[in-house]
VEXZA-382152 format. One line per 5 residues: number of its first residue (from 1); their letters; for each residue z, y, x of N, C-alpha, C, O, CB. Coordinates in nm, 3 decimals. Last residue first. Glycine has a CB too. Example, Ala and Ser with C-alpha at 12.3 -4.5 7.8 and 13.67 -1.06 7.14 Angstrom:
2	sa	0.708 -0.225 1.285 0.714 -0.106 1.367 0.787 0.003 1.290 0.804 0.114 1.341 0.572 -0.060 1.408; 0.780 -0.569 1.319 0.780 -0.450 1.230 0.780 -0.330 1.320 0.846 -0.332 1.424 0.905 -0.447 1.131
This chain:
70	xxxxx	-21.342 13.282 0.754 -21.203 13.343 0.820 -21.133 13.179 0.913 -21.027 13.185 0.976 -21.066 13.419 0.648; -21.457 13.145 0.587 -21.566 13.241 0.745 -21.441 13.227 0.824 -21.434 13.175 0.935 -21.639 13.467 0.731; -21.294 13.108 0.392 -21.357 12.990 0.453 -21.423 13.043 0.605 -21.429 12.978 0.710 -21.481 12.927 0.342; -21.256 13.370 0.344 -21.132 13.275 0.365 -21.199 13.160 0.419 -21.138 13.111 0.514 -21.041 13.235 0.227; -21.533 13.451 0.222 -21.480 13.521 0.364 -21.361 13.419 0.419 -21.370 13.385 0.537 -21.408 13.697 0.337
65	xxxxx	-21.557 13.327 0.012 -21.656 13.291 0.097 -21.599 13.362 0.267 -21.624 13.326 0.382 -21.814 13.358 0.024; -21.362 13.420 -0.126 -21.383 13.265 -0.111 -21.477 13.249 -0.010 -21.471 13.147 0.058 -21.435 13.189 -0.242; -21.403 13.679 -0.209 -21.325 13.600 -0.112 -21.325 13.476 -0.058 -21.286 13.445 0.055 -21.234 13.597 -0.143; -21.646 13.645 -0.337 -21.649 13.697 -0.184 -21.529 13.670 -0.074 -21.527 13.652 0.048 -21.658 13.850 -0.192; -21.549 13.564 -0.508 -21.649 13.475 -0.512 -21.648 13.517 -0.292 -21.648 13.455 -0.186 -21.819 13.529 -0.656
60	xxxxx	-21.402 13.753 -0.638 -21.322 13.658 -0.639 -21.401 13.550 -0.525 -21.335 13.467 -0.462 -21.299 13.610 -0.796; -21.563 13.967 -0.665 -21.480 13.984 -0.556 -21.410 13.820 -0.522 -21.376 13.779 -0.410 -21.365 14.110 -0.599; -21.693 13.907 -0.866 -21.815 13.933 -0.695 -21.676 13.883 -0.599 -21.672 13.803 -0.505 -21.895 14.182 -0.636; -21.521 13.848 -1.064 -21.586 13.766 -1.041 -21.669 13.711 -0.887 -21.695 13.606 -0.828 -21.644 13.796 -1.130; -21.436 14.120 -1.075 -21.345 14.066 -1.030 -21.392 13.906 -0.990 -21.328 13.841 -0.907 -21.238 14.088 -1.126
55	xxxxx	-21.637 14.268 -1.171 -21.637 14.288 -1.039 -21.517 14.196 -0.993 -21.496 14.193 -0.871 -21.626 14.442 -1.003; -21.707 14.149 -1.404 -21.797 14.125 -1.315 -21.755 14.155 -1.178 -21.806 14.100 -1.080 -21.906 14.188 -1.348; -21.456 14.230 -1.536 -21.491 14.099 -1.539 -21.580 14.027 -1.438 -21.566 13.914 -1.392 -21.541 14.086 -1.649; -21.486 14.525 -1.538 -21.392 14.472 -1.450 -21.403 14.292 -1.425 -21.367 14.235 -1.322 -21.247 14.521 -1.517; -21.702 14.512 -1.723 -21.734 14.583 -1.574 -21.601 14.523 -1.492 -21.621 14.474 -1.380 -21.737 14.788 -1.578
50	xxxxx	-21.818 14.476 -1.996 -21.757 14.366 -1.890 -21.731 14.438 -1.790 -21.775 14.349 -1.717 -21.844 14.245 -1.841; -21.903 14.684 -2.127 -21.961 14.644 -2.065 -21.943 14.456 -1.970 -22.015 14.372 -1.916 -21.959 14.762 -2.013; -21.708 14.677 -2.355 -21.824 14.657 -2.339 -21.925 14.592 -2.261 -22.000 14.499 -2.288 -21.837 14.725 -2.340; -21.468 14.756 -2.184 -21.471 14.660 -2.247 -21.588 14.620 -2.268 -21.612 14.516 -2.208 -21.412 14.669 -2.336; -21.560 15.012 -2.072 -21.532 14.869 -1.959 -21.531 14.758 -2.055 -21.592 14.658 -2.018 -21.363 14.864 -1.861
45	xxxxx	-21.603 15.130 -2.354 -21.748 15.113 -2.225 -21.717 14.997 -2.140 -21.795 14.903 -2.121 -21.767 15.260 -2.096; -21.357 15.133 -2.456 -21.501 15.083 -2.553 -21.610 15.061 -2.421 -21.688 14.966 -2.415 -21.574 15.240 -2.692; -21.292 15.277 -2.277 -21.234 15.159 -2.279 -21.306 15.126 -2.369 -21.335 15.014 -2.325 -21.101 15.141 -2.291; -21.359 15.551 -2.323 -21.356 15.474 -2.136 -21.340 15.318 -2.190 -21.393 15.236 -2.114 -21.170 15.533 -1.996; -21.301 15.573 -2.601 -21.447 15.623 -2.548 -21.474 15.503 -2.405 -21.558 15.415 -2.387 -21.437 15.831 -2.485
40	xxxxx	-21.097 15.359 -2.726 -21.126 15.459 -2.669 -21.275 15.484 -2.608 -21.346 15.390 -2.573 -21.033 15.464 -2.587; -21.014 15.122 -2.941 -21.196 15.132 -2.885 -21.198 15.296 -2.858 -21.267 15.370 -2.929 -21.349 15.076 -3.040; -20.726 14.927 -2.852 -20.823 14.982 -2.953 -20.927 15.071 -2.871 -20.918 15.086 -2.749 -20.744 15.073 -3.071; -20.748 14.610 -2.680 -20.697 14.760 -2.678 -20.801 14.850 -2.762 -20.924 14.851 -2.748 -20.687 14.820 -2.514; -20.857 14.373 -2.622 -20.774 14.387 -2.667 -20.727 14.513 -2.761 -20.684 14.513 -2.876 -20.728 14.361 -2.584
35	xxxxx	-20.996 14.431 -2.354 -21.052 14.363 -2.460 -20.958 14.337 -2.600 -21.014 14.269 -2.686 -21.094 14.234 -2.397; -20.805 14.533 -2.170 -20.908 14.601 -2.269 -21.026 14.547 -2.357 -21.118 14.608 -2.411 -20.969 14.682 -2.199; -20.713 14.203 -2.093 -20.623 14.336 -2.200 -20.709 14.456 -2.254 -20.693 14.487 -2.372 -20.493 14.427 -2.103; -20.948 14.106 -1.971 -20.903 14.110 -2.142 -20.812 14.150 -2.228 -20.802 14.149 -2.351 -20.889 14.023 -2.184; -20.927 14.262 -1.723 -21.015 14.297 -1.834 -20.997 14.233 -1.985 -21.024 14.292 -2.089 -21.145 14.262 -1.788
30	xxxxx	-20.709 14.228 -1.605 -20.706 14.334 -1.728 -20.823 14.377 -1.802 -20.840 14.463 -1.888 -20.656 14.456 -1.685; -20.821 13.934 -1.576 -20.697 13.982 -1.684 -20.701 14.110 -1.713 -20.698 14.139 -1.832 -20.551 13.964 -1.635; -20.975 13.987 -1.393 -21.002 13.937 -1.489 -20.955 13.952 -1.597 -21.014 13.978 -1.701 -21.004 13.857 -1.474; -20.852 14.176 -1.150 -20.879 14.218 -1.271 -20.989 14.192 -1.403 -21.052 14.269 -1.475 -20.886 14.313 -1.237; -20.652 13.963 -1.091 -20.591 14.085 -1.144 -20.693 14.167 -1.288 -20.672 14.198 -1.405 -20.578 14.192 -0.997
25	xxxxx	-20.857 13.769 -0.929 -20.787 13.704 -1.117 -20.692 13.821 -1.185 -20.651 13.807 -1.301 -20.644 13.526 -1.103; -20.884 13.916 -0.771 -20.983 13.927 -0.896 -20.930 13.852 -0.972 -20.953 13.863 -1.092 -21.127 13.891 -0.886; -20.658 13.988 -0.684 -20.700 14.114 -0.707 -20.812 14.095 -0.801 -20.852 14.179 -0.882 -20.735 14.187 -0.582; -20.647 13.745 -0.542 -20.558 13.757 -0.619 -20.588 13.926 -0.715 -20.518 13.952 -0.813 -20.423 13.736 -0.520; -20.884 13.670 -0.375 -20.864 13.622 -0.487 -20.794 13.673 -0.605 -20.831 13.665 -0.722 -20.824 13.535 -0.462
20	xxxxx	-20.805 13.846 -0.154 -20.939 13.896 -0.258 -20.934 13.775 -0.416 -20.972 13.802 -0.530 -21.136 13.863 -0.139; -20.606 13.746 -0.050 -20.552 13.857 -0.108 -20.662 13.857 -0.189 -20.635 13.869 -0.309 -20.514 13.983 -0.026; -20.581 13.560 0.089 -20.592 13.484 -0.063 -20.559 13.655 -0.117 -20.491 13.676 -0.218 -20.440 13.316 -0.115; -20.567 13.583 0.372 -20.714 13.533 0.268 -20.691 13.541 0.185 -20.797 13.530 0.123 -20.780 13.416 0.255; -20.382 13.774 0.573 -20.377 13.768 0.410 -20.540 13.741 0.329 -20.608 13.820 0.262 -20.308 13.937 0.356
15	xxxxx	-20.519 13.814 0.810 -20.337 13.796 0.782 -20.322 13.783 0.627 -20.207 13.788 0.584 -20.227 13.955 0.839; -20.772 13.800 0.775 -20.711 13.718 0.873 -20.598 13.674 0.843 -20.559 13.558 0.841 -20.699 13.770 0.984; -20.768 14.034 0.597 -20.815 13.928 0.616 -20.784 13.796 0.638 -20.770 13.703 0.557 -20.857 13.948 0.670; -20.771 14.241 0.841 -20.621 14.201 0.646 -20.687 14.055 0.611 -20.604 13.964 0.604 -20.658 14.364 0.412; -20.927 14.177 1.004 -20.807 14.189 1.020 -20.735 14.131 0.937 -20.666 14.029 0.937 -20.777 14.291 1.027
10	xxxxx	-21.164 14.237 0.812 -21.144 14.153 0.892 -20.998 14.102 0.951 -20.967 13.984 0.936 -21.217 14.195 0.972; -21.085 14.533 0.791 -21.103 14.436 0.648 -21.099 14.286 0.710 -21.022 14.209 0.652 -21.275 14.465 0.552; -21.142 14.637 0.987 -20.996 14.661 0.940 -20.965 14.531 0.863 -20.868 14.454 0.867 -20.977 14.802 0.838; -21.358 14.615 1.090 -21.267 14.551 1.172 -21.137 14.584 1.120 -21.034 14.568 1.185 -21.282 14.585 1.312; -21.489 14.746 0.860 -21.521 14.585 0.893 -21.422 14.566 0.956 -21.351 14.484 0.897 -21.648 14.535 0.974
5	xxxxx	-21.442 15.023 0.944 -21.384 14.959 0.820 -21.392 14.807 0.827 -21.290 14.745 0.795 -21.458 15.009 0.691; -21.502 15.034 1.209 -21.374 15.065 1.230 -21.371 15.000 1.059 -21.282 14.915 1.046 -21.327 15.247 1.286; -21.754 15.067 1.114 -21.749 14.961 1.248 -21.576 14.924 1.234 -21.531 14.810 1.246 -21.803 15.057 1.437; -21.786 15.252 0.994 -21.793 15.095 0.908 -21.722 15.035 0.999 -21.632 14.955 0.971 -21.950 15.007 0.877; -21.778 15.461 1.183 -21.690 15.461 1.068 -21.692 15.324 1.000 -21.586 15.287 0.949 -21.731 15.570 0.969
């Protein structure tokens, strides 16, 4: 089952590097639109926490490192 997810991700990859970039400057930005947005329970927490900030950061960082592998 990975074997078949790696060789997918590899693939999209191949045909589209700048996709992992573009998904983390996506969700850099919406993380400061809930930085923004009045202080719902879910959205007091991502805001809080940073959580979309950090993962758009891994992701942004991972692309970069796969587009260069690639």
């Amino acid at each position: 089952m990975f074997k078949r997810l790696f060789k997918y991700v590899g693939d999209l990859m191949g045909r589209l590097p700048g996709l992992p970039i573009l998904v983390a400057v996506l969700l850099i930005v919406l993380n400061f639109v809930f930085q923004l947005l009045p202080a719902w329970p879910v959205v007091d927490w991502i805001a809080g926490t940073d959580l979309l900030l950090h993962l758009g950061l891994v992701l942004g960082f991972l692309g970069l490192l796969m587009g260069d592998a690639l």
